[in-house]
C-alpha positions as CSV (number, residue, x, y, z in Angstrom):
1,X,124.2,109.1,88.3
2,X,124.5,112.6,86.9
3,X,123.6,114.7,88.8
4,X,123.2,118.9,88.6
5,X,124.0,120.6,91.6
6,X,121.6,123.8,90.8
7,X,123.2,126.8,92.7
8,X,126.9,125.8,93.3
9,X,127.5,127.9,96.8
10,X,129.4,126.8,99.1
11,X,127.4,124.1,100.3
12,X,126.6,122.8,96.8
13,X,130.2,123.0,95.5
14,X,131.3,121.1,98.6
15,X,128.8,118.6,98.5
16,X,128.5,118.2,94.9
17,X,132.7,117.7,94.7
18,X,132.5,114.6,97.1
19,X,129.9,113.3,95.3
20,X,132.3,113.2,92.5
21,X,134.6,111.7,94.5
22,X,132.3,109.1,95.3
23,X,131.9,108.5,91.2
24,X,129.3,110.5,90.0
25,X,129.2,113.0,86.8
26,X,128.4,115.9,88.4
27,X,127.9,119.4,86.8
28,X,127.9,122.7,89.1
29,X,125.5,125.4,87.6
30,X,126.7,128.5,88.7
31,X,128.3,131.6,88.8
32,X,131.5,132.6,86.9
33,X,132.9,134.2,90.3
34,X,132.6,130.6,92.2
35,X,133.4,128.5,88.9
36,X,136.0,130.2,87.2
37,X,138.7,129.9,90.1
38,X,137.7,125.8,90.0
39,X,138.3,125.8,86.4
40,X,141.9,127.5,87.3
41,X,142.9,124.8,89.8
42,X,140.1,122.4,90.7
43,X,137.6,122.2,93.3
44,X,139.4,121.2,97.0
45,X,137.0,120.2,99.9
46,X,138.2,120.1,103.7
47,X,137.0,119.4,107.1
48,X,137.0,119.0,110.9
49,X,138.4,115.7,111.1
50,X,141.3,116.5,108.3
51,X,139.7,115.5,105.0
52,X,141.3,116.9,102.0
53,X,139.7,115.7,98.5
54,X,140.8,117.9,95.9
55,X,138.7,117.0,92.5
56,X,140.4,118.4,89.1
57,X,137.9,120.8,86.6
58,X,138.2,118.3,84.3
59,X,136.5,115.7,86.2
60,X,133.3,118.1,86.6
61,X,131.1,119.7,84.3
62,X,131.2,123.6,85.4
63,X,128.4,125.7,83.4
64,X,126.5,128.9,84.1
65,X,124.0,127.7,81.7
66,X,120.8,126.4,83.0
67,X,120.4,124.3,79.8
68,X,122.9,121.5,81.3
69,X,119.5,120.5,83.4
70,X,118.3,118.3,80.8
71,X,120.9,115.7,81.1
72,X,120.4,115.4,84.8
73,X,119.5,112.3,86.4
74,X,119.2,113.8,89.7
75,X,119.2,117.8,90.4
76,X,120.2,119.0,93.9
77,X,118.9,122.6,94.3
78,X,121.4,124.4,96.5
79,X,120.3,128.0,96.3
80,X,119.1,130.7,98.6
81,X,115.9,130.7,99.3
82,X,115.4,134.2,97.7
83,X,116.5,132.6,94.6
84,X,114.3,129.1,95.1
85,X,111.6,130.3,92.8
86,X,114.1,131.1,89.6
87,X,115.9,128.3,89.8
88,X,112.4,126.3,89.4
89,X,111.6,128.2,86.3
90,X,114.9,127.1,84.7
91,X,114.1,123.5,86.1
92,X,110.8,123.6,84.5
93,X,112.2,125.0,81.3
94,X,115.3,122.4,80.9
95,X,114.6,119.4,83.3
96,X,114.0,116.1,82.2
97,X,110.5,115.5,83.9
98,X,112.2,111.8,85.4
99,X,114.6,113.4,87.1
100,X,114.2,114.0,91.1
101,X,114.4,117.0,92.8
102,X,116.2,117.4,96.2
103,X,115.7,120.8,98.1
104,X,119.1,120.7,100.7
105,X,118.6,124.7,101.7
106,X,117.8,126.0,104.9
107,X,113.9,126.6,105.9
108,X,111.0,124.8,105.8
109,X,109.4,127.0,102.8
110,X,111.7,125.6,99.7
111,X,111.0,122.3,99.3
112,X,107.0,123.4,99.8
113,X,107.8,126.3,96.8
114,X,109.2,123.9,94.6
115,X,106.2,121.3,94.7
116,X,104.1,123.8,94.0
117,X,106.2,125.1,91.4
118,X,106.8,121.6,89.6
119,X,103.5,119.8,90.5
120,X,104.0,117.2,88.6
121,X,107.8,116.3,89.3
122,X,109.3,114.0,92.2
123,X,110.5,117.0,94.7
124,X,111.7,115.6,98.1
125,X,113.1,117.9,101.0
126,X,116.0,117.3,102.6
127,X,118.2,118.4,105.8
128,X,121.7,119.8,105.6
129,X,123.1,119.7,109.4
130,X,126.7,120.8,108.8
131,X,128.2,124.3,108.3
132,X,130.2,125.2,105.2
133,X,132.6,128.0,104.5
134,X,135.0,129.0,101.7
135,X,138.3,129.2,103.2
136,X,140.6,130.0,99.9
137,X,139.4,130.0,96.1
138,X,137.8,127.1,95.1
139,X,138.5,125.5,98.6
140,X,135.4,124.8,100.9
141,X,135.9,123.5,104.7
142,X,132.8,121.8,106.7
143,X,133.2,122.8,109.7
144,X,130.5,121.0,111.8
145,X,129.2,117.3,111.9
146,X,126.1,115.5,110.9
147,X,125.0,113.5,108.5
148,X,122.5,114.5,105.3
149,X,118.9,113.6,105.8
150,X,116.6,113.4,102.6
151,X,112.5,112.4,102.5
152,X,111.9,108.9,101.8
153,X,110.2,108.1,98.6
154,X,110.5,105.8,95.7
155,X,113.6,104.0,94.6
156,X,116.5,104.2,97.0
157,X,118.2,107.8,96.4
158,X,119.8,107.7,99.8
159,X,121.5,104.7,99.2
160,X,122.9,105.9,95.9
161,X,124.3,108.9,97.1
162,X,126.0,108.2,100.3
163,X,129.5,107.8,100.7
164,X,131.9,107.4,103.7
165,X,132.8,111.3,103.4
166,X,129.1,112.4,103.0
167,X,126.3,110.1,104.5
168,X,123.1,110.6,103.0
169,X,120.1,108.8,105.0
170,X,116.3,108.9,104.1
171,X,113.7,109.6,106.6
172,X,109.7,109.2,106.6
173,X,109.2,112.4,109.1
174,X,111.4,114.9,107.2
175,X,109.3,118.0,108.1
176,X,109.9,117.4,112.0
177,X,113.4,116.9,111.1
178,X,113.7,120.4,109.4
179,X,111.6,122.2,111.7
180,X,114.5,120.5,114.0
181,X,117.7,122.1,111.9
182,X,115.4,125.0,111.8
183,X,115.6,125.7,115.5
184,X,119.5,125.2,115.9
185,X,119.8,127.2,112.9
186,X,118.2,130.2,115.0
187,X,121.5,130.6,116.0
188,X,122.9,131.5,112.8
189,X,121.4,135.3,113.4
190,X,123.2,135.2,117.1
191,X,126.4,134.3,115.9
192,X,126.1,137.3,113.2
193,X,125.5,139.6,115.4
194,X,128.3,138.3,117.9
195,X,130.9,138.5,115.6
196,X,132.3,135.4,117.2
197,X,133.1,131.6,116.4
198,X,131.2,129.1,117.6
199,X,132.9,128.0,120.0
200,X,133.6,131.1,121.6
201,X,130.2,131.8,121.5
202,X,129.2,128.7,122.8
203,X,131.9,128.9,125.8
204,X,130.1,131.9,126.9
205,X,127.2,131.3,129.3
206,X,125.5,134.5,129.2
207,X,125.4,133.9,124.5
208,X,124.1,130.6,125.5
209,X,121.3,131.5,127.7
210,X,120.3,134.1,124.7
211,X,120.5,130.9,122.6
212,X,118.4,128.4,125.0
213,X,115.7,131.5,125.1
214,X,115.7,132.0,121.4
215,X,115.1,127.8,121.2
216,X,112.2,128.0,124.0
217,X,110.9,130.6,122.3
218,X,110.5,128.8,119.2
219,X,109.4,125.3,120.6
220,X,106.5,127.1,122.1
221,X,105.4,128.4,118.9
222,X,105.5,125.1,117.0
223,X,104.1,123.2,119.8
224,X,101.3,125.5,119.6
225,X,101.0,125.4,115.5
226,X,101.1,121.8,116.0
227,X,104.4,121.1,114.2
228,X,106.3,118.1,115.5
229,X,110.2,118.8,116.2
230,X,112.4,116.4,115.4
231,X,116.1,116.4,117.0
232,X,119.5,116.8,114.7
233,X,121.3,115.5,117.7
234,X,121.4,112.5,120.1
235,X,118.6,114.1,122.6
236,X,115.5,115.3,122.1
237,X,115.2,118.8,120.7
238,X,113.3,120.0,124.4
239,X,116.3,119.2,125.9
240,X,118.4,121.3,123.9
241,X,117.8,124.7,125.9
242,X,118.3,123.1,129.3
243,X,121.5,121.8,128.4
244,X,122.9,125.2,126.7
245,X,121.6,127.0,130.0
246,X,124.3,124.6,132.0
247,X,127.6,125.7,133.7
248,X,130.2,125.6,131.1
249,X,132.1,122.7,132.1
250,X,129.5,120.5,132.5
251,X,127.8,121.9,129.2
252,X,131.3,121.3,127.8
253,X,131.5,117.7,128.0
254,X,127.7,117.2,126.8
255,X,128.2,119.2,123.8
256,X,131.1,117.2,123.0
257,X,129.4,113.8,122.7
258,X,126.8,115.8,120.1
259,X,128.7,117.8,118.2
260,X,132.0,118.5,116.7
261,X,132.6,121.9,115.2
262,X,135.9,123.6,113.9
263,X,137.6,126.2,116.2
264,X,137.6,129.2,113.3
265,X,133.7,127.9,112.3
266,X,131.2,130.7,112.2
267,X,127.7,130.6,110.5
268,X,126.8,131.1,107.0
269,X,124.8,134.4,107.8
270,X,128.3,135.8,109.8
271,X,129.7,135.6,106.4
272,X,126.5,137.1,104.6
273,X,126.3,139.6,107.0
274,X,129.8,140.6,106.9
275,X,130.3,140.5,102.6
276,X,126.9,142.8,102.5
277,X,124.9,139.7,100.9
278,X,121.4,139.3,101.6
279,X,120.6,136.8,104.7
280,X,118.0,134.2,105.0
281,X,116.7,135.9,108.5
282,X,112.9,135.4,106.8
283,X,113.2,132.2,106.4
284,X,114.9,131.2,109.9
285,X,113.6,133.7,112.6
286,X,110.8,135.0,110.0
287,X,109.0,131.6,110.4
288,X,108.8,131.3,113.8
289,X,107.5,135.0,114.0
290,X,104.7,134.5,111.3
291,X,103.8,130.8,112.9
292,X,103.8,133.1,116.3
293,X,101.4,135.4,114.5
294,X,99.1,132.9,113.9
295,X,98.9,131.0,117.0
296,X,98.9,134.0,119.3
297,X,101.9,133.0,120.5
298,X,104.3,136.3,121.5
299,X,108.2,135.9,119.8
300,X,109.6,139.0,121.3
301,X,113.4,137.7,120.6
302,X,113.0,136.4,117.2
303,X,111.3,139.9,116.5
304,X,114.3,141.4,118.0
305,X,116.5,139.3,116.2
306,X,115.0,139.8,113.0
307,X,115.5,143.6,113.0
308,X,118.6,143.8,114.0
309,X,119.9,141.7,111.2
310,X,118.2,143.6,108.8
311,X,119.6,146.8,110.1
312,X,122.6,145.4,109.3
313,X,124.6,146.4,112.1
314,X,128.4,146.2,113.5
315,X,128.7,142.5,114.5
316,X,129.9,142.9,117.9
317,X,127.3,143.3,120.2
318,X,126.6,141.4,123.3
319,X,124.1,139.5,124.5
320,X,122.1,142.1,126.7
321,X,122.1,144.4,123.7
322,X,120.4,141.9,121.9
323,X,117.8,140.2,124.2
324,X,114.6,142.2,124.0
């Protein structure tokens, strides 16, 4: 297929270069500061379990105009929320109306802004469960496990696009399955603010107890607002806080039947918050506080959370400095 990879981040430029691999024409619309060093030398992805696919420029259309939407077969918006909205303008302006849309950001509001947005287009939500970071120009390392997760619909999209180095399945119950990603990804603001990896963070008892709060917290809420949870891992998403408030070791050999993560892996927001950039706290914690609003349901440390990130603070505090 060819497919447009609309907002080549780091997630989109990793994805979108093994899904060349895998023998697709795919074009990254970006920015000259992420394409220009792929033009130089190519476009190299890495991970965990020691992939390296490096793709050369000239096996990938790399544009910063939005006009290369109209040959797309299949558009993958990879933006930041904040920037959801735009890039549907430019999709409505240049899109072929055919052509399905597939939302793989973070939060539960994108794929909801784009329907409304492009009413009349085939927009599907989907589920990113692994980390990405740049590591070097032009290189980008996944750092955690999981496997894509896209709605269901007509045709068979998942199918098409999965490939031993990036599965791609469909599901029927894709909103419980963000809402899902959405909870672990409340830790994205902790780690932040931690200035830690993962693991580190995760080898600490007293960060994980924040973490299993933060995850209670947030159940309640959505149990309350009636949104189903579905998990990202092996066990049920309820489980999840019982088994981060475990003693290490035990918690140790659970965690690694779930999850494999890198040992240098830290969140997207740790790098946001770190380069100065803009977060995606609104959509993440910011949910759970307005769905807490509504239900009448109190979310004292996603509140917390939540300001602290935007007071952009030093990223080394600890967890009773944090915890409301």
């Amino acid at each position: 297929m060819k497919l447009v990879i609309a907002g080549a981040g780091s997630i989109g430029c990793f994805c979108g270069g093994l899904l060349a691999d895998a023998g697709h024409d795919v074009t990254l619309l970006g920015r000259a500061r992420v394409l220009d060093p792929i033009r130089a030398q190519g476009l190299t992805m890495t991970d965990f379990s020691g992939l390296r696919c490096t793709i050369p420029a000239s096996n990938l259309t790399l544009t910063e105009d939005p006009a290369s939407l109209a040959s797309a077969d299949l558009i993958i918006v990879t933006v930041k929320s904040g920037a959801t909205m735009g890039m549907a303008d430019l999709i409505a302006t240049h899109a072929p109306q055919p052509a399905p849309i597939l939302s793989w950001q973070n939060g539960i509001e994108n794929a909801r802004a784009l329907r409304v947005a492009l009413p009349d287009r085939d927009v599907r939500a989907g589920m990113v469960p692994f980390n990405v970071v740049p590591t070097d120009p032009a290189t980008y390392h996944r750092a955690t496990s999981g496997d894509i997760v896209i709605q269901g619909g007509s045709g068979t999209l998942a199918e098409h696009l999965s490939s031993p180095n990036l599965p791609v399945v469909s599901s029927d119950q894709i909103e419980a399955v963000q809402w899902g990603k959405l909870v672990i990804n409340l830790n994205n603001a902790l780690n932040a603010l931690s200035g830690q990896t993962l693991v580190d963070q995760l080898m600490d008892r007293n960060w994980r107890t924040l973490m299993a709060d933060q995850m209670a917290e947030a159940l309640t809420v959505l149990k309350a607002a009636g949104h189903p949870v579905g998990s990202t891992m092996p066990l049920p998403a309820w489980m999840t806080p019982h088994i981060l408030r475990l003693p290490t070791p035990l918690f140790t050999r659970i965690a690694a039947r779930m999850l494999t993560i890198d040992p240098s892996a830290r969140t997207s927001m740790a790098y946001d918050l770190m380069a100065g950039r803009p977060t995606e706290i609104d959509s993440l914690q910011g949910e759970i506080i307005s769905l807490g609003k509504q239900t009448g349901i109190p979310t004292p440390i996603c509140t917390r959370v939540s300001e602290l990130i935007k007071q952009s603070p030093d990223t080394s505090l600890s967890p009773a400095q944090i915890k409301p």
